[in-house]
LOVEXMI-117074 format. One record per residue (C-alpha): chain; x, z, y; residue in three letters. Coordinates in Angstrom, 2 decimals. Layout:
// LOVEXMI-117074
   cadena        px        pz        py   residuo
        A         X         Z         Y       ALA
...
END
This chain:
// LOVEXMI-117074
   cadena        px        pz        py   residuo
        A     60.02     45.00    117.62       UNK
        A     61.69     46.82    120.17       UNK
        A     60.38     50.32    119.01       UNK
        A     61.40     49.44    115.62       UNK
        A     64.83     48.35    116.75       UNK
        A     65.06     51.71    118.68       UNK
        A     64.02     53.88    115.80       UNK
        A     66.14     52.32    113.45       UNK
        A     69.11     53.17    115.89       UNK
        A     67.55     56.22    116.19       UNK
        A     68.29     56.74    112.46       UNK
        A     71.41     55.19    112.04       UNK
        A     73.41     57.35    114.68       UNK
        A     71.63     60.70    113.00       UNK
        A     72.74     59.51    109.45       UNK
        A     76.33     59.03    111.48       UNK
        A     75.84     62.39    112.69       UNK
        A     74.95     64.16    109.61       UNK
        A     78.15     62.40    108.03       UNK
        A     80.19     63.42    110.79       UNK
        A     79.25     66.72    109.84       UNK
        A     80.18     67.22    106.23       UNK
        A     83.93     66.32    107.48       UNK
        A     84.66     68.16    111.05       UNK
        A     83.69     71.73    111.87       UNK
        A     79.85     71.82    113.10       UNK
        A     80.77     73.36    116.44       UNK
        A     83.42     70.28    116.84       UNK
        A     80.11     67.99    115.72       UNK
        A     77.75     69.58    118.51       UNK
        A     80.57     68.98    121.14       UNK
        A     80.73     65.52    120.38       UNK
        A     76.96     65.36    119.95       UNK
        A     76.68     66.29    123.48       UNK
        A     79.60     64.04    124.97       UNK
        A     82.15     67.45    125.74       UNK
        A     85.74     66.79    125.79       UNK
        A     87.53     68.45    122.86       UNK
        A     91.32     67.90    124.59       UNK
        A     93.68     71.07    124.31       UNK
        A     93.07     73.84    126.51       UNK
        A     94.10     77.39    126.71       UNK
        A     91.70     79.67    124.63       UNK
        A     92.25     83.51    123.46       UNK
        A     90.92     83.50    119.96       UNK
        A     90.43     85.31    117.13       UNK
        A     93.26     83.47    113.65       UNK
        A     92.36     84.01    110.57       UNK
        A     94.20     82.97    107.15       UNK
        A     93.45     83.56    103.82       UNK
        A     95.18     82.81    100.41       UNK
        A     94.68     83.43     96.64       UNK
        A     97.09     85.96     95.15       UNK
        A     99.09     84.37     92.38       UNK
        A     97.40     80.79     92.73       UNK
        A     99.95     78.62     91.32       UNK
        A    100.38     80.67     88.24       UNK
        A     96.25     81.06     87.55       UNK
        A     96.62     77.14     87.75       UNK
        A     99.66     75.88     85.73       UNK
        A     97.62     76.52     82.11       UNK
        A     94.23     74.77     83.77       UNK
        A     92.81     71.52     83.32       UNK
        A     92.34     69.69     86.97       UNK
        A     88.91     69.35     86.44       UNK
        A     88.66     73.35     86.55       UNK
        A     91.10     74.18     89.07       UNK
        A     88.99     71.63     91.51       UNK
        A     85.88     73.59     89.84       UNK
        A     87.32     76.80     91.10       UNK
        A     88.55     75.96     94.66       UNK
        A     85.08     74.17     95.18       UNK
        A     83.56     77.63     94.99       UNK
        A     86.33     79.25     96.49       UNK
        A     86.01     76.71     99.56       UNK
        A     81.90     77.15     99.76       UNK
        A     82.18     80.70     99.55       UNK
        A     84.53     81.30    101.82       UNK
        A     83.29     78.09    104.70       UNK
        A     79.96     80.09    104.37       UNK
        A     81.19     83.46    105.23       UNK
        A     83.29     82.30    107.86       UNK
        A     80.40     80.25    109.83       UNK
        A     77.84     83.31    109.33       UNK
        A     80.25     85.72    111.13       UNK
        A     80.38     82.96    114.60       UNK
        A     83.56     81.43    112.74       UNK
        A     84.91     78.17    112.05       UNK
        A     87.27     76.64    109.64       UNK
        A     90.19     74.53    110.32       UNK
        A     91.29     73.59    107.36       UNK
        A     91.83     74.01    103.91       UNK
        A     95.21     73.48    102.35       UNK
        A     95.06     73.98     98.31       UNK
        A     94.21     77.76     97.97       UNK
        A     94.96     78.91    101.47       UNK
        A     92.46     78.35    104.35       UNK
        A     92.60     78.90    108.48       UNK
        A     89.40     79.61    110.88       UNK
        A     89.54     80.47    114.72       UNK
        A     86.55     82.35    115.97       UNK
        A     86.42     82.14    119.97       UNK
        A     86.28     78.15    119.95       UNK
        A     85.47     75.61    120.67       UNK
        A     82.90     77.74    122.14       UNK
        A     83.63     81.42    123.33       UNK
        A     82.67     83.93    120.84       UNK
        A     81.85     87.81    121.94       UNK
        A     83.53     90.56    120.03       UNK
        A     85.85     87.52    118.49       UNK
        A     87.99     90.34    116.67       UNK
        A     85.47     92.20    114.99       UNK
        A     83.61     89.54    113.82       UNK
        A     86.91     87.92    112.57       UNK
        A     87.58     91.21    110.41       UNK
        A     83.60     91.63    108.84       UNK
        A     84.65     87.84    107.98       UNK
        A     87.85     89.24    106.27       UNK
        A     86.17     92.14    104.62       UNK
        A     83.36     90.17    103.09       UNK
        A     85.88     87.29    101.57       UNK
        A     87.48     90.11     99.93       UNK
        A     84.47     91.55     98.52       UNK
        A     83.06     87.61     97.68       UNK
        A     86.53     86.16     95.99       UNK
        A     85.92     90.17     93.74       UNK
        A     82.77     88.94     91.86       UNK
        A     83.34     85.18     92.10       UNK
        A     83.12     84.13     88.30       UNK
        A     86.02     81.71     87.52       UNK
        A     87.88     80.52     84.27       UNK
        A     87.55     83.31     81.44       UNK
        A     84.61     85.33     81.48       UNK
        A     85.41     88.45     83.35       UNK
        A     88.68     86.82     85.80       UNK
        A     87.60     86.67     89.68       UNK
        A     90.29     85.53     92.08       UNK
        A     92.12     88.01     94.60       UNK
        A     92.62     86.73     98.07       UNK
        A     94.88     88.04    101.15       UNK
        A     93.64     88.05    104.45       UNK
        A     96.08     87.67    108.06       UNK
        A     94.50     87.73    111.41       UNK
        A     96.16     87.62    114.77       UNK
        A     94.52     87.45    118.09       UNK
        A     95.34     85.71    121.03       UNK
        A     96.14     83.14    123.14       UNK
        A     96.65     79.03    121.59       UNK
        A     95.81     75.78    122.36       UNK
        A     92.69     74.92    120.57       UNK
        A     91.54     71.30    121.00       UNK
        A     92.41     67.72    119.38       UNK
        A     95.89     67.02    118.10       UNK
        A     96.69     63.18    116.93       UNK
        A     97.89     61.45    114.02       UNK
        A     98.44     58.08    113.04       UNK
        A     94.95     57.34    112.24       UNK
        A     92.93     60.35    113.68       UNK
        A     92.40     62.84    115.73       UNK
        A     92.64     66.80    114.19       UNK
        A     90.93     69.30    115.39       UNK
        A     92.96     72.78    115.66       UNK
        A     94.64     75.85    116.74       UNK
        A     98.44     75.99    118.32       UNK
        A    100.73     78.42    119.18       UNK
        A    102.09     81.70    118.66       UNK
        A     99.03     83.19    117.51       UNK
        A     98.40     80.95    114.58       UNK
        A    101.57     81.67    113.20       UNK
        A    101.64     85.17    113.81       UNK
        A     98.46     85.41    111.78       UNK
        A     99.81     83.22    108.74       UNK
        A    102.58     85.71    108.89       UNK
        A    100.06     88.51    108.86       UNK
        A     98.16     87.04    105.99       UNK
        A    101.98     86.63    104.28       UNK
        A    102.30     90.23    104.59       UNK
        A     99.76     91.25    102.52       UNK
        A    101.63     90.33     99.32       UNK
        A    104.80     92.85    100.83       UNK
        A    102.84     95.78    101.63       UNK
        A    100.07     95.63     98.47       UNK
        A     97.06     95.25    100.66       UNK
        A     94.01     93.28    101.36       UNK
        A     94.06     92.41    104.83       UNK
        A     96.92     92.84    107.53       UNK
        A     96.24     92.37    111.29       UNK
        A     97.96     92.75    114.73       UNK
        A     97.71     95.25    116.98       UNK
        A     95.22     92.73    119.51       UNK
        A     92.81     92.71    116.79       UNK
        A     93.03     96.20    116.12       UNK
        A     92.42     97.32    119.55       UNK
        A     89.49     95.08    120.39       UNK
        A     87.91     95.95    116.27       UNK
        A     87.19     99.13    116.82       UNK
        A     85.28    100.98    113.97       UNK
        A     85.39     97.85    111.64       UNK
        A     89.12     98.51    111.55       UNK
        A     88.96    102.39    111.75       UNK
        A     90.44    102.61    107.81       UNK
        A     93.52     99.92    108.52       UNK
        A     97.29    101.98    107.81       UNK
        A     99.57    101.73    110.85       UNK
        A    102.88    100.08    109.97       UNK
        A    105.66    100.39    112.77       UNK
        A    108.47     98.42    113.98       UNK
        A    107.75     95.25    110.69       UNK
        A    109.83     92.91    110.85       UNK
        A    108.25     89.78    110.86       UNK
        A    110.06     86.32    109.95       UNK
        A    110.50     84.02    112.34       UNK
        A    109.81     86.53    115.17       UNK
        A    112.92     88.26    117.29       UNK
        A    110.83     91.35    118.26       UNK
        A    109.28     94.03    115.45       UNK
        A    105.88     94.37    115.84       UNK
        A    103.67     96.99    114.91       UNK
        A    100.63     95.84    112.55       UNK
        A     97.70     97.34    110.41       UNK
        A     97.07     96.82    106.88       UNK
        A     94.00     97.60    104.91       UNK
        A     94.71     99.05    101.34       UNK
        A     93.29     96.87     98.74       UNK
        A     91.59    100.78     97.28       UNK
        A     89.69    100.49    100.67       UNK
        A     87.39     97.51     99.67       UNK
        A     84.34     98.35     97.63       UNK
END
């Protein structure tokens, strides 16, 4: 009886696991699986956004059946291509999305493997099938690399696990920019430094103004011609 009443506790607390799972990021699950603290600390990291182009006008004539359809595959895709580069996503908002790649566990070469991530969501969202035969969706991608608090942040009734700081909203402005400036991917000069040849074919714009920032920076921008 007691082995029994161990394996069945056994079992419960994996089937709590495996649930746990399908709603936090897995490398939040395995620090909780192994009794790490997830408060806020100090982490430089690797912020990614993305967003489909022209979102709220692809969905105004669908049925809500096929818009959830669509951002279902959109979400997979994208969740998948973001773990398989050392990524992990935040959260998903509608049609935009956020992933941090350096935590909660430190990640080597955090910027290039932040823009292969980029590259291939670009070249996934390109031949991702949706609504009329022939129409794939068109993403932007901002990343921004730096320093942010990265740990648990609460609410009324849970905790949230994310990213804070300056670099998480530089790289939402960087993923903003894409729509001014006609291209697939912007980043900041961090990331561009520590990419190397991943980020060889990215334009150098000078002195941008970017909102909510007092100082111009200068950024990179890949051209959307520059995916194949």
């Amino acid at each position: 009886l007691a082995r029994f009443g161990q394996n069945e506790i056994a079992r419960e607390a994996r089937e709590m696991q495996d649930a746990l799972r399908r709603y936090v990021p897995s490398a939040v699950a395995d620090q909780l699986d192994e009794g790490k603290s997830l408060d806020a600390v100090e982490r430089d990291v690797s912020v990614l956004f993305v967003d489909i182009r022209g979102y709220t006008s692809y969905a105004q004539d669908l049925q809500p059946d096929e818009i959830f359809g669509t951002v279902n595959r959109y979400t997979e895709t994208v969740s998948n291509v973001i773990r398989e580069h050392g990524g992990h996503v935040v959260e998903f908002n509608g049609d935009g999305m956020m992933a941090v790649f350096g935590a909660p566990r430190a990640l080597a070469h955090k910027e290039q493997a932040a823009v292969l991530a980029g590259r291939e969501v670009i070249q996934a969202m390109a031949s991702l099938p949706v609504g009329e035969e022939g129409a794939t969706l068109s993403v932007g991608v901002g990343i921004a690399t730096g320093s942010a608090f990265v740990g648990n942040i609460r609410a009324a009734d849970r905790w949230i696990w994310s990213a804070i700081g300056n670099t998480t909203n530089l790289a939402a402005r960087m993923q903003a920019l894409t729509r001014d400036l006609g291209a697939a991917m912007v980043i900041d000069t961090e990331t561009r430094k520590a990419a190397g040849e991943v980020a060889s074919d990215f334009d150098l714009h000078e002195a941008v103004p970017i909102r909510g920032r007092r100082q111009l920076e200068d950024i990179f921008a890949l051209p959307l011609d520059a995916i194949g």
